[in-house]
N, C-alpha and C positions, 0 to 999 in steps of 0.2 A: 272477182266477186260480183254478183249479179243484185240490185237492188233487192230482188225478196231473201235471197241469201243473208245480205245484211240487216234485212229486217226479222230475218230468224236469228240472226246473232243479238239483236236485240232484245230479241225474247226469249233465249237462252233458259230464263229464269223464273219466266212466267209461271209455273207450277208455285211460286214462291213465292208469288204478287210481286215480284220484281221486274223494272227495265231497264236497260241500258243502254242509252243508243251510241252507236261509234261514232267517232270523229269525224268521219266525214260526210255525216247527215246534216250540217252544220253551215246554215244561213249567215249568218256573223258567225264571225271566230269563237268557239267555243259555246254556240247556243244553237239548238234545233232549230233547224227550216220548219216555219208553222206547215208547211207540205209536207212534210215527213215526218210530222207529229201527224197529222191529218192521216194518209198512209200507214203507218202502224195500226191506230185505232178502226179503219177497216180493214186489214192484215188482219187484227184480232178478230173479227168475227165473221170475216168472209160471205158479206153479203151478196145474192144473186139481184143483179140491179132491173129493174130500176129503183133505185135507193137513194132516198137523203141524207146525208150528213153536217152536223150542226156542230161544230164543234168552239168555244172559247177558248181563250188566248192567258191568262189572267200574268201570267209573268214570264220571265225568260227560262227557258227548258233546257238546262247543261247536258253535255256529251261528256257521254267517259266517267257517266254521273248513278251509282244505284239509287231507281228513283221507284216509288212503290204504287201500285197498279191497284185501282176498285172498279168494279163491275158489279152491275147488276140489269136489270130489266124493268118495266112497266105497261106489262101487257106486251105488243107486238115491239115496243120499241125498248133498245138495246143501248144502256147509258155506262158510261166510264170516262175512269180519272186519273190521270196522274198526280203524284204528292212528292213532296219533298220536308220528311220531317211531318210535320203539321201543317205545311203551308201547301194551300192548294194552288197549282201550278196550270193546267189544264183539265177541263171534259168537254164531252161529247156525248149525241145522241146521235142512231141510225134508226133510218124508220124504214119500213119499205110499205107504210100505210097513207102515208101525208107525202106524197114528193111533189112538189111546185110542177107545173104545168103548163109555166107560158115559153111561148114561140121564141127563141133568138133566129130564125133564118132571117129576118127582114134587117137584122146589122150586119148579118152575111152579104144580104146584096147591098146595102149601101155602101159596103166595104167594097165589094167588086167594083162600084161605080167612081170609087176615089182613095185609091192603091198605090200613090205612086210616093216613095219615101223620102222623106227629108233628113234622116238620118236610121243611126242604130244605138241603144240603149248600151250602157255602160255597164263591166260585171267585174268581179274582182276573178282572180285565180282559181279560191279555194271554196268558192258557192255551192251549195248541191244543185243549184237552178241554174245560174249563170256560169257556175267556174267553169275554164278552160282545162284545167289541170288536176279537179275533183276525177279520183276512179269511177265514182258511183254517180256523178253530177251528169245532166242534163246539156250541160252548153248551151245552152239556150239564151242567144240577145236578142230582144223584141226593135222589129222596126217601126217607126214613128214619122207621124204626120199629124199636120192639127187637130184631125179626128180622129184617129184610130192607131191603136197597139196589136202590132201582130206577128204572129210567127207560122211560115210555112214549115215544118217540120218532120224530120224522120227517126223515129226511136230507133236508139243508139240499143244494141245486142245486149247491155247489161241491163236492159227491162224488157226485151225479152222473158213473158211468161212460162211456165214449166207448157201449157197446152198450146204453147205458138202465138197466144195473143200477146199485145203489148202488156204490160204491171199496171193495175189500177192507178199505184203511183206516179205514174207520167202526170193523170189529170191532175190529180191531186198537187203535185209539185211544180207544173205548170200555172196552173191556174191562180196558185195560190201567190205565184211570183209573176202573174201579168196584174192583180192585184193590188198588188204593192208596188209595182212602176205605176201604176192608172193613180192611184193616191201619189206617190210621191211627185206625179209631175203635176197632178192640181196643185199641193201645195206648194209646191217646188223646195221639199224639206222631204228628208228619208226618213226612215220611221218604223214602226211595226206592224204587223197585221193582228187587230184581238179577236177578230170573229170571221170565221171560215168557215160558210154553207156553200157544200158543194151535190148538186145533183148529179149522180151516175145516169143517165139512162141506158146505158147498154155498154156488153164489153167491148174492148178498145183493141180495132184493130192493129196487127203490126203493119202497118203500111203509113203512107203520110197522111199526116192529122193538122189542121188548120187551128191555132190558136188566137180569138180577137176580143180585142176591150176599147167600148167605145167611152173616150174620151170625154165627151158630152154627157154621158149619162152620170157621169160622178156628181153625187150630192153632199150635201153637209150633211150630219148626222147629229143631233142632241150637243152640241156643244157650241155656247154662243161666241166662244174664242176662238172657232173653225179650227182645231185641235184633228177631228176626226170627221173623217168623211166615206163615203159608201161608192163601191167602185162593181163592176158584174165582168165577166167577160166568159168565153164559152170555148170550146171546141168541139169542131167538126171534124167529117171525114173529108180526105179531099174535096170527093164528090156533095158536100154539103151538106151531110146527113150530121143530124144534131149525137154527138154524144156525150160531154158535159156539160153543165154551169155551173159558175160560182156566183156568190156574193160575199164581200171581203168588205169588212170595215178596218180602217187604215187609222195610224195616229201618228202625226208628223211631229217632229221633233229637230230643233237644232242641234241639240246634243246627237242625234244620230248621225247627222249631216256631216257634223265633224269626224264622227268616229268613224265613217266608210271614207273621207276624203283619202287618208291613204290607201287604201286597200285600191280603189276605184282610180288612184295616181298610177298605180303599178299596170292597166291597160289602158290608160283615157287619156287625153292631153288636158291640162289644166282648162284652158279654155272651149271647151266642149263640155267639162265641168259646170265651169260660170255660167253657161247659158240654158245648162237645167236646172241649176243649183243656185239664183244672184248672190244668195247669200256668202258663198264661199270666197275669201279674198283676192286680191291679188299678190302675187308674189312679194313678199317684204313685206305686208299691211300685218296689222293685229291679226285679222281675220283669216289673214294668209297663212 
């Protein structure tokens, strides 16, 4: 199965305002990659980019789950929501009148000028970003240094578009998980992502694409407990030609921390853990 395969099996039922996303779209066990919540929702309207997409987070998004679909418009711009019941769950707006405007090559070349890695980020098995062992997932582990998250990267054949280009999804589900490593490692707590603005500007070749999130630019965001913070990161073409960005607001949590510790035991050594994570114990502690 090829990523937009799967996202037509999610939409199966869309004449019925119905979605469903399969299991293995599935960031956490059992809840949508906000990447492929993001993904779907331009799946649904197939914009010609360059395009913005804005989409909120408001709670966690079940697999395997009939969840029911709104749509509508506002002039150029194209809004939708998922529901669960009554409860609104996620929307989104896509514009292809408002799309941000500013330069990321100048953290392209400050990355070229201090590239050399201190390590590689940690994923569990069953991620659509990170898993090793997801059909439809990415593999994707960012490497790290004090400034910068990156990934050199070549799409894997199940994004593979029907016209030979890579699936809008790569950015989307990329982006949206360098993201949320750029927040978890300011807070040093995992966490979720609730706000996903991502700029397409052009389609995405199948060839290698340059994923970076500079470390330093992560700010706090409206919360005086530093709860949430604001993270950007981009991709380019090899050759440095800009073709996405994101903006990701992040919201760190110990409770999250704990609930990835085993998932993240199953490839990572405990102590490679503790030093993105302090909070996480030592063997035998409470905390352990």
């Amino acid at each position: 199965m090829t990523i937009d395969e799967g996202l037509r099996e999610a939409l199966a039922e869309v004449t019925r305002g119905r979605i469903t996303f399969p299991r293995d779209f599935h960031g956490f066990p059992g809840t949508v990659h906000g990447g492929a919540v993001a993904a779907l929702f331009y799946r649904l309207t197939l914009p010609r980019p360059p395009v913005h997409l804005r989409m909120d987070l408001m709670r966690g998004i079940p697999t395997d789950t009939p969840l029911g679909l709104t749509t509508g418009s506002n002039g150029p711009e194209a809004r939708l929501a998922l529901n669960q019941g009554d409860r609104r769950l996620a929307e989104a707006t896509l514009s292809r009148e408002t799309v941000p405007g500013a330069d990321p090559r100048p953290v392209r070349s400050a990355w070229s000028d201090d590239r050399a890695p201190q390590g590689e980020m940690p994923g569990t098995t069953t991620c659509l970003a990170c898993g090793s062992a997801n059909p439809l997932g990415l593999g994707v582990r960012f490497l790290f240094n004090d400034r910068f998250l990156w990934k050199e990267y070549m799409p894997r054949e199940t994004y593979r578009a029907r016209d030979g280009s890579a699936h809008p999804a790569l950015a989307t589900i990329m982006l949206d998980e360098l993201g949320w490593w750029l927040g978890a490692l300011a807070q040093a707590e995992c966490g979720v992502t609730t706000e996903v603005a991502i700029t397409m500007r052009r389609p995405l070749p199948f060839e290698p694409v340059l994923a970076i999130g500079d470390r330093g630019a992560v700010s706090v965001d409206g919360d005086p407990r530093g709860r949430y913070c604001r993270t950007a990161g981009y991709l380019f073409t090899a050759g440095g030609e800009v073709l996405a960005a994101a903006d990701v607001r992040f919201a760190g949590s110990r409770a999250y921390t704990k609930r990835l510790l085993e998932p993240f035991l199953q490839t990572t050594d405990l102590e490679t853990l503790r030093r993105l994570f302090p909070g996480v114990g030592s063997p035998g502690s409470r905390e352990g």
